[in-house]
C-alpha positions as CSV (number, residue, x, y, z in Angstrom):
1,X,0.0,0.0,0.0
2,X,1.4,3.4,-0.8
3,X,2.4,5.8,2.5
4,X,0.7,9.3,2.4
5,X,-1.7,8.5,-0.3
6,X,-4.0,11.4,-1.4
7,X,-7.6,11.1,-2.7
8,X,-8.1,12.4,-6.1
9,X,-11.2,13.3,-5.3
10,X,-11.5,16.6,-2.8
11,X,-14.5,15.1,-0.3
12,X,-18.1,13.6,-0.6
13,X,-19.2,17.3,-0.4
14,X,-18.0,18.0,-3.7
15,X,-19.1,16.6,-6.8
16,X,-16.9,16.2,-10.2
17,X,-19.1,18.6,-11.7
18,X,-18.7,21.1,-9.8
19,X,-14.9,20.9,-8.8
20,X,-13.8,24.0,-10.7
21,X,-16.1,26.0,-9.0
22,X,-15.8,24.5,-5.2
23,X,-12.3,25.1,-5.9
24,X,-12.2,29.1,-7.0
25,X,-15.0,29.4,-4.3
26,X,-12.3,28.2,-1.6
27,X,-9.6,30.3,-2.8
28,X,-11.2,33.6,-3.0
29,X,-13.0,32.8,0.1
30,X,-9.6,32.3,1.9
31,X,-7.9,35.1,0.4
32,X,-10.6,37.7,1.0
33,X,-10.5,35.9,5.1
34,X,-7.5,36.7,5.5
35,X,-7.1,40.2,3.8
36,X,-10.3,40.9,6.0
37,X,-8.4,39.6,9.1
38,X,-5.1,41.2,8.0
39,X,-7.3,44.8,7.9
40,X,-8.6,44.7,11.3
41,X,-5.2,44.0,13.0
42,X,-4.1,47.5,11.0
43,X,-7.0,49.5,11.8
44,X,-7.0,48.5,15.6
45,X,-4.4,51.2,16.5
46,X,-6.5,54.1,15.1
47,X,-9.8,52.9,16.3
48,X,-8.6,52.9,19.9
49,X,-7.6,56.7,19.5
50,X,-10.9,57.8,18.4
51,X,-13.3,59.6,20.7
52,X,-16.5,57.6,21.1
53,X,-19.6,57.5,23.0
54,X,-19.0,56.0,26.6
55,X,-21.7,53.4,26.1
56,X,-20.1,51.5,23.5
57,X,-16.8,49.7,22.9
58,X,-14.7,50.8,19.9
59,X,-12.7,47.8,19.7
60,X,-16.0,45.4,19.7
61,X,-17.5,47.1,17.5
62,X,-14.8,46.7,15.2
63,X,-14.3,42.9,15.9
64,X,-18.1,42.5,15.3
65,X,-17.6,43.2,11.6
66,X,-15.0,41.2,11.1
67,X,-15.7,38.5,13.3
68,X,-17.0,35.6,10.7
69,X,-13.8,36.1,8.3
70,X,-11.6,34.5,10.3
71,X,-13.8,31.3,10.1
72,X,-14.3,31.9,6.3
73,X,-11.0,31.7,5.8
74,X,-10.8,28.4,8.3
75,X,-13.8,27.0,6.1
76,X,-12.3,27.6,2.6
77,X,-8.7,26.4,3.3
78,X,-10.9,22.9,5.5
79,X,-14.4,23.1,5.7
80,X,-17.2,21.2,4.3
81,X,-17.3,23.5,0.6
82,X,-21.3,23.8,0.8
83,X,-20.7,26.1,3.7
84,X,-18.7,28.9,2.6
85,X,-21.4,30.2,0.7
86,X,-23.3,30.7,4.2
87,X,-20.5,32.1,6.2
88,X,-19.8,34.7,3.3
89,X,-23.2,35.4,3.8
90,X,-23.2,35.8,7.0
91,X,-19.7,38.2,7.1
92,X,-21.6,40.1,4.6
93,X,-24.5,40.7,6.8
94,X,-22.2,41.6,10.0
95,X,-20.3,43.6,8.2
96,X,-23.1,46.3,6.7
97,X,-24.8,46.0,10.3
98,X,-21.6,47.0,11.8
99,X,-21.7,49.9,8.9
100,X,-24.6,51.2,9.9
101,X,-24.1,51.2,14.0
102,X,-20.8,53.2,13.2
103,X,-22.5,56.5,14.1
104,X,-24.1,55.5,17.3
105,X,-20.1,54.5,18.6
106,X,-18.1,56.9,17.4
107,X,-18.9,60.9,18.2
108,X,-16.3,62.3,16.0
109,X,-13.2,61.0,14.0
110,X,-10.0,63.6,13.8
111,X,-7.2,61.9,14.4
112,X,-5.3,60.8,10.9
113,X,-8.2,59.7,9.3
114,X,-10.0,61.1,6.5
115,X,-13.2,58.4,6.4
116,X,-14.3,55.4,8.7
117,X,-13.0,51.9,8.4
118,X,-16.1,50.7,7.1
119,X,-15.9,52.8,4.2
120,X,-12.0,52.0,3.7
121,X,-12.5,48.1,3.7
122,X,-16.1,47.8,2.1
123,X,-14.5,46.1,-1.1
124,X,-13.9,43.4,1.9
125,X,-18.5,42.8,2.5
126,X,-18.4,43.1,-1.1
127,X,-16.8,40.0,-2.3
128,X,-18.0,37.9,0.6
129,X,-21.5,39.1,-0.9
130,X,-19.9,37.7,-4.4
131,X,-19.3,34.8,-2.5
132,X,-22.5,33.9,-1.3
133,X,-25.0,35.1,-3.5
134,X,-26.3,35.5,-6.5
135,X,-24.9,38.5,-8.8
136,X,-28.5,40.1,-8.8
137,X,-28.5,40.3,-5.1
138,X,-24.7,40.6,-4.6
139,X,-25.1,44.0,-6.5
140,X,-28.0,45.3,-4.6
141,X,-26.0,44.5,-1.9
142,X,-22.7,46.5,-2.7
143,X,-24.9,49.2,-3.8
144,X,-26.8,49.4,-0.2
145,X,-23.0,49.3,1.7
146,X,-21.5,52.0,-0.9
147,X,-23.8,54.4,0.3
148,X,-24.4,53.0,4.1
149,X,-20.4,53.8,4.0
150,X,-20.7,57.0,2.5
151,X,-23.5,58.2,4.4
152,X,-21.6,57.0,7.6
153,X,-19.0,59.7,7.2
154,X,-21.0,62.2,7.0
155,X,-21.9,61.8,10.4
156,X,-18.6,60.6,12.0
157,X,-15.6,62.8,9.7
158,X,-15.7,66.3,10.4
159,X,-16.2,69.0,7.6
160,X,-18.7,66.9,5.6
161,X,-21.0,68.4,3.3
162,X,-23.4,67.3,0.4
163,X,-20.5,67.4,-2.3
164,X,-18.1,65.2,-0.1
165,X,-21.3,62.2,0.4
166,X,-21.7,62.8,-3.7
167,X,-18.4,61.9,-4.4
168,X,-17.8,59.5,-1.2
169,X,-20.8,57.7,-3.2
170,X,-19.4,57.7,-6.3
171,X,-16.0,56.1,-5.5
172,X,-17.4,53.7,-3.3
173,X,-19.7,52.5,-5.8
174,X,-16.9,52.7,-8.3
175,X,-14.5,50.3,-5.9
176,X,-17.7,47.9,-5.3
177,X,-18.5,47.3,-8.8
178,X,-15.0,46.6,-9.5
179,X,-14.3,44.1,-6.9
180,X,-18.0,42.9,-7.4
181,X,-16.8,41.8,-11.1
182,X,-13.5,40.2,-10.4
183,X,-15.4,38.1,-7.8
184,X,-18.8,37.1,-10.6
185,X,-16.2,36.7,-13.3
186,X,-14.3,34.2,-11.6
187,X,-16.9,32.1,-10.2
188,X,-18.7,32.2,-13.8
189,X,-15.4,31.2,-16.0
190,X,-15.2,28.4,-13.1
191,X,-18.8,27.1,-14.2
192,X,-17.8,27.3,-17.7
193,X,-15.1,24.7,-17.3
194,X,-17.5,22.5,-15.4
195,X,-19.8,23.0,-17.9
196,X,-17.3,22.1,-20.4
197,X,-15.5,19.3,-18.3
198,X,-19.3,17.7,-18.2
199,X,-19.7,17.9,-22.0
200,X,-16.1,16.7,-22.3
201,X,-17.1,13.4,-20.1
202,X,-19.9,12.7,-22.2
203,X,-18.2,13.0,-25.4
204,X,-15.6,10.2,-23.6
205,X,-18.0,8.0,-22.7
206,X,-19.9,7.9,-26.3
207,X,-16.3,7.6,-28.4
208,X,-16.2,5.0,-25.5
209,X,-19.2,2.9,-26.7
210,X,-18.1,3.7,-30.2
211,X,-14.9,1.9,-29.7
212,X,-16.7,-0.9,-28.3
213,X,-18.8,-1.6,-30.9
214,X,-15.7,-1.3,-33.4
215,X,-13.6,-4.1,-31.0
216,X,-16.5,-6.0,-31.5
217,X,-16.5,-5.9,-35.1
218,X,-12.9,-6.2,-35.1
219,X,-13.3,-9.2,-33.1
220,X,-15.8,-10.7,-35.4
221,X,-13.6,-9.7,-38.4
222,X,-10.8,-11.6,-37.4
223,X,-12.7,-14.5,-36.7
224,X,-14.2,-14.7,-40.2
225,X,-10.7,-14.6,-41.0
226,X,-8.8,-17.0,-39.2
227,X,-11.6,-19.4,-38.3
228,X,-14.7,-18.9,-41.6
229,X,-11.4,-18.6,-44.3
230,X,-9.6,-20.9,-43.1
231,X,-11.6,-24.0,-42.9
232,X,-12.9,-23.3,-46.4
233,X,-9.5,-22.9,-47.3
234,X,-9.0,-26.3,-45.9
235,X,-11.8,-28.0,-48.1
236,X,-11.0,-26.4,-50.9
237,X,-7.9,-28.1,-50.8
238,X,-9.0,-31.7,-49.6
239,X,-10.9,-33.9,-51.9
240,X,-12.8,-36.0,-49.3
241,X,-13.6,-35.5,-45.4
242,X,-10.8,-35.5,-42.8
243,X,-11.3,-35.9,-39.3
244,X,-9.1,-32.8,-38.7
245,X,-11.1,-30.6,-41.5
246,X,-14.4,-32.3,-39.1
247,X,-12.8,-30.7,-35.9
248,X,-12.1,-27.7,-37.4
249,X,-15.3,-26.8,-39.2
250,X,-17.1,-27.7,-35.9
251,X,-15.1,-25.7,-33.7
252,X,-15.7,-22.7,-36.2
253,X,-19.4,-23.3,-36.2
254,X,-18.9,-23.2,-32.7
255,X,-17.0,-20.0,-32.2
256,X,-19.4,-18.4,-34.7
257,X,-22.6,-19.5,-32.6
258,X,-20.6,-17.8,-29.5
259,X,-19.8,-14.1,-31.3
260,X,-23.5,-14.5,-32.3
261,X,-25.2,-14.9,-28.9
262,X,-22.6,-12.5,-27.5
263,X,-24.2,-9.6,-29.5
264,X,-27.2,-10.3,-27.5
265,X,-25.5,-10.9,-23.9
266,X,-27.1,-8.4,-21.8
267,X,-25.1,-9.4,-17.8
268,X,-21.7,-11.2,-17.9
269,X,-21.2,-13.5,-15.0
270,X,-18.6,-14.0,-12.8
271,X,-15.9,-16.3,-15.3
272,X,-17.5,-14.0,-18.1
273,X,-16.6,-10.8,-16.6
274,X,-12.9,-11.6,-15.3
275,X,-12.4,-12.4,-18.9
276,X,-13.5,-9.4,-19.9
277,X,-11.6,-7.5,-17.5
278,X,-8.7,-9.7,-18.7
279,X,-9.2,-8.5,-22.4
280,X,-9.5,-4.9,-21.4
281,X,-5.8,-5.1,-19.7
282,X,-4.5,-6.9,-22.4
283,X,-6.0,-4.0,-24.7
284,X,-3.5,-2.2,-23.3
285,X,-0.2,-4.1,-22.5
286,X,-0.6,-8.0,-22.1
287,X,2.3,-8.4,-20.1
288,X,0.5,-7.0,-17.1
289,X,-0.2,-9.5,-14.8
290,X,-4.3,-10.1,-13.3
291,X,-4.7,-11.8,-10.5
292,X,-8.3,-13.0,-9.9
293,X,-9.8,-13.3,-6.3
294,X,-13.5,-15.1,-6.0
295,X,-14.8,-14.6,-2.8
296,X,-16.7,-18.0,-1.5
297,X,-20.2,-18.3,-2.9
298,X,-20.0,-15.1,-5.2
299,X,-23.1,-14.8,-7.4
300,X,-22.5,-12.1,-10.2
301,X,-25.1,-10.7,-12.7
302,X,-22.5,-7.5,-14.3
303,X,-24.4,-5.6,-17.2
304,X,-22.8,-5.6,-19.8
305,X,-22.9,-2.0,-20.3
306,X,-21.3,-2.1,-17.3
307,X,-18.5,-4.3,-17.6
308,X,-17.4,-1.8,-20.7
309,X,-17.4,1.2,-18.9
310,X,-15.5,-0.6,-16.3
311,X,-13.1,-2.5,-18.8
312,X,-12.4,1.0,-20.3
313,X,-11.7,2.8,-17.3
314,X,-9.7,-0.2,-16.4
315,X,-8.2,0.1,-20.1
316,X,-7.2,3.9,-19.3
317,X,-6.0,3.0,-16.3
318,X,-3.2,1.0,-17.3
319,X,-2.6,3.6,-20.4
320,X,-2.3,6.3,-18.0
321,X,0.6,4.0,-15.5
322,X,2.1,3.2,-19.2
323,X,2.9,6.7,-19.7
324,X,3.4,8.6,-16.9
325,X,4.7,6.1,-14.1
326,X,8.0,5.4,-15.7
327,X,11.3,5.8,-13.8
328,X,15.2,6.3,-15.1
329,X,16.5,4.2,-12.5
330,X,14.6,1.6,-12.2
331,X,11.9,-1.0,-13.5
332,X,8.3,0.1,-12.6
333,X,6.3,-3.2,-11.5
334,X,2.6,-3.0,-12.4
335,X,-0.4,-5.2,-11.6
336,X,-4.1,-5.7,-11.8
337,X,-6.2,-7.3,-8.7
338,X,-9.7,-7.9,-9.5
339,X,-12.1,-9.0,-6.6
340,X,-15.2,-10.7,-7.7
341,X,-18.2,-11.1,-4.9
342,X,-21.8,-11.2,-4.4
343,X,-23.4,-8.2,-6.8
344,X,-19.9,-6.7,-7.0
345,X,-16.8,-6.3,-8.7
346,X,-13.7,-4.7,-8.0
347,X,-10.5,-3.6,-10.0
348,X,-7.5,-2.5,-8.8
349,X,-4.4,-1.3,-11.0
350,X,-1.3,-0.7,-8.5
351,X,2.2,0.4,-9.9
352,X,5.5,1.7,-7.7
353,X,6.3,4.0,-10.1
354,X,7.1,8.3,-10.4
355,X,3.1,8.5,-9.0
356,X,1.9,12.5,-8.6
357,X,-0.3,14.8,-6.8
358,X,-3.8,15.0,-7.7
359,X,-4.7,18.2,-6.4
360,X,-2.0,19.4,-9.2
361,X,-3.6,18.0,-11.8
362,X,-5.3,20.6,-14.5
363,X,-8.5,20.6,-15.4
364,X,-8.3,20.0,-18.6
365,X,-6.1,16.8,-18.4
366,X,-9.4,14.3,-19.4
367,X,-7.2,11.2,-18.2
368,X,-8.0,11.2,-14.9
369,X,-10.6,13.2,-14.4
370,X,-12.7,12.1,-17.4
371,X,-11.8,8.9,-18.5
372,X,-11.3,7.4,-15.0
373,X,-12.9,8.9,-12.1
374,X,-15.9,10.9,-14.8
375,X,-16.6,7.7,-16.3
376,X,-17.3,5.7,-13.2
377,X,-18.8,8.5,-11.5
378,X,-21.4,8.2,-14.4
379,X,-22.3,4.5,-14.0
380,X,-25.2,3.6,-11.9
381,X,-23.6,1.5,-9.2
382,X,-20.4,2.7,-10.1
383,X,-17.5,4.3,-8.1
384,X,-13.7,5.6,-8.7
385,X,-10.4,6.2,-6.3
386,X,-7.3,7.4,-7.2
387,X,-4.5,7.3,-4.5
388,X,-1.0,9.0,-5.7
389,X,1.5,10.6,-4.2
390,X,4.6,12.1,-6.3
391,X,7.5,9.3,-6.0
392,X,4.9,6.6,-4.1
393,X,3.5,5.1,-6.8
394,X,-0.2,5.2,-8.3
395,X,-3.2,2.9,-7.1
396,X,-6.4,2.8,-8.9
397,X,-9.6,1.7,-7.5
398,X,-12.5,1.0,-9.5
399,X,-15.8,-0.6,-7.8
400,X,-19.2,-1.5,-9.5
401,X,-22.1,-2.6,-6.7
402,X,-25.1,-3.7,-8.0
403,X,-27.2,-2.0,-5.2
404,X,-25.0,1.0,-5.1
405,X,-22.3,0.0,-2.8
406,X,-18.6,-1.7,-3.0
């Protein structure tokens, strides 16, 4: 077994169609976390100078609005990824109610400041509004802090009039829009690649079926060939019956009858599916060595659309250790273990070889992703692992339950 294996999928929370976007949601998420952590750190110093109404704390105040980024940030770099949405949400909120208390705790604000925080970190409620929701109400959001902001120094910076809130307004609403669209923008060209790594899977999967249907006529092909043509070969050239032209034109009748029900096999059972497993590796490199375990009583019904989405994952599999896994200094060993039970299969290709990090892996690199894990994920019943580390070696894990489980 490999030592510090790493999924190659990011959690049961996630789902391969929406990885791109899980993923840019987790990075902005922690980056605008920390800036917003960073920012309230810097403005501590000046807030505790300010004069302020007895009744109320500066320094809470302060920590109030920022008190949910912290655990954004926690939540994006570990957290379950459904929840950052609601904890960007609820930042947001704190951060616009702490906007608009800013005049009930501070009297007056004259010492080296020429606005209140709120309106210096608003681009921070902004993108956690990005975050959350949708751009409709992410905008009516950033337009509502703008001029909560903007309005806020009027009451709090001395020497305010109408023509410092009209352009206090119009840079804050300047900054928020901006901000607003680097946020949208990358969360929509995230969806795009989804959108296109979803088209991309489907496309494998029907070249998929396409190239089983033209092994199948290969397969016939060459049996017209070496079995049909060659026994009527054989007569031609033999006046009278033979016993060996008897054997051979029965086992070609034989082998004909076979490719002619399997056309119309509809579930492969136990012996029937190792075999075809066994074909799909040797599609690939017949040196590989399979070795077959048949747990006691196993009773298996595969379909056989099944067992080809399985035998080409299992086919890519092998491709993918073929290129990638090879080492200067030393021989890779490879193998295939499949595990044959009760409504269940399992496949496992293991090498020792160069291996690599998952989580690196681009997105548009359809090996893994698409043929492999995509492919699986796709079958009813179906299921896909990939454990890798760089310079550990590569394990792949592919599992087909009839009832949904391994």
């Amino acid at each position: 077994m490999i030592a510090t294996a790493v999924r190659a999928v990011a959690g049961p929370d996630i789902e391969l169609e929406r990885a791109a976007t899980e993923q840019i949601r987790r990075r902005l998420g922690l980056v605008v976390g920390i800036g917003a952590t960073m920012v309230m750190v810097l403005e501590l110093p000046a807030v505790l100078v300010q004069p302020v109404n007895r009744s109320v704390w500066p320094e809470v105040h302060l920590v109030a609005a920022y008190a949910l980024f912290a655990p954004l940030a926690i939540v994006s770099a570990r957290g379950p990824a459904g929840l950052i949405r609601r904890v960007a949400g609820a930042a947001a909120i704190c951060y616009f109610t702490a906007t608009l208390l800013t005049p009930f705790v501070y009297s007056v604000v004259h010492i080296g400041s020429f606005a209140s925080w709120p309106y210096r970190g608003l681009v921070l409620g902004v993108m956690a509004a990005g975050l959350a929701w949708p751009l409709r109400v992410a905008a009516g959001y950033a337009g509502m802090l703008a001029v909560a902001t903007s309005v806020s120094n009027v009451f709090v910076v001395p020497g305010s009039s109408v023509w410092a809130l009209l352009g206090d307004v119009t840079r804050a609403l300047g900054v928020a829009a901006l901000f607003l669209w680097c946020v949208v923008y990358a969360r929509t060209a995230a969806e795009r690649v989804d959108q296109e790594a979803v088209r991309q899977r489907t496309r494998a999967a029907t070249v998929a079926a396409t190239a089983a249907r033209d092994r199948e006529s290969a397969r016939f092909a060459a049996l017209i060939h070496d079995a049909v043509l060659s026994t009527l070969l054989e007569a031609s050239r033999t006046e009278r019956s033979s016993p060996v032209l008897r054997s051979q034109a029965a086992r070609t009748l034989e082998q004909l009858e076979q490719a002619r029900c399997a056309t119309e096999t509809v579930h492969l059972d136990a012996a029937a599916a190792v075999a075809f497993l066994r074909d799909a590796v040797r599609d690939a490199n017949p040196d590989i060595p399979v070795q077959v375990t048949t747990r006691r009583g196993a009773d298996l019904s595969l379909p056989m659309e099944a067992a080809q989405v399985l035998g080409a994952a299992l086919t890519e599999a092998v491709r993918n250790s073929l290129r990638h896994a090879d080492m200067p200094a030393r021989r890779v060993r490879r193998g295939v273990s499949i595990t044959i039970a009760t409504g269940a299969v399992r496949a496992v290709l293991s090498d020792d070889g160069a291996g690599f990090d998952p989580a690196r892996v681009p997105a548009d690199r359809m090996g893994v992703a698409g043929s492999i894990l995509g492919r699986m994920q796709s079958l009813p019943g179906g299921t896909a692992f990939v454990e890798s580390a760089p310079g550990k070696g590569t394990v792949v894990t592919l599992v087909w339950g009839a009832h949904g489980r391994a």
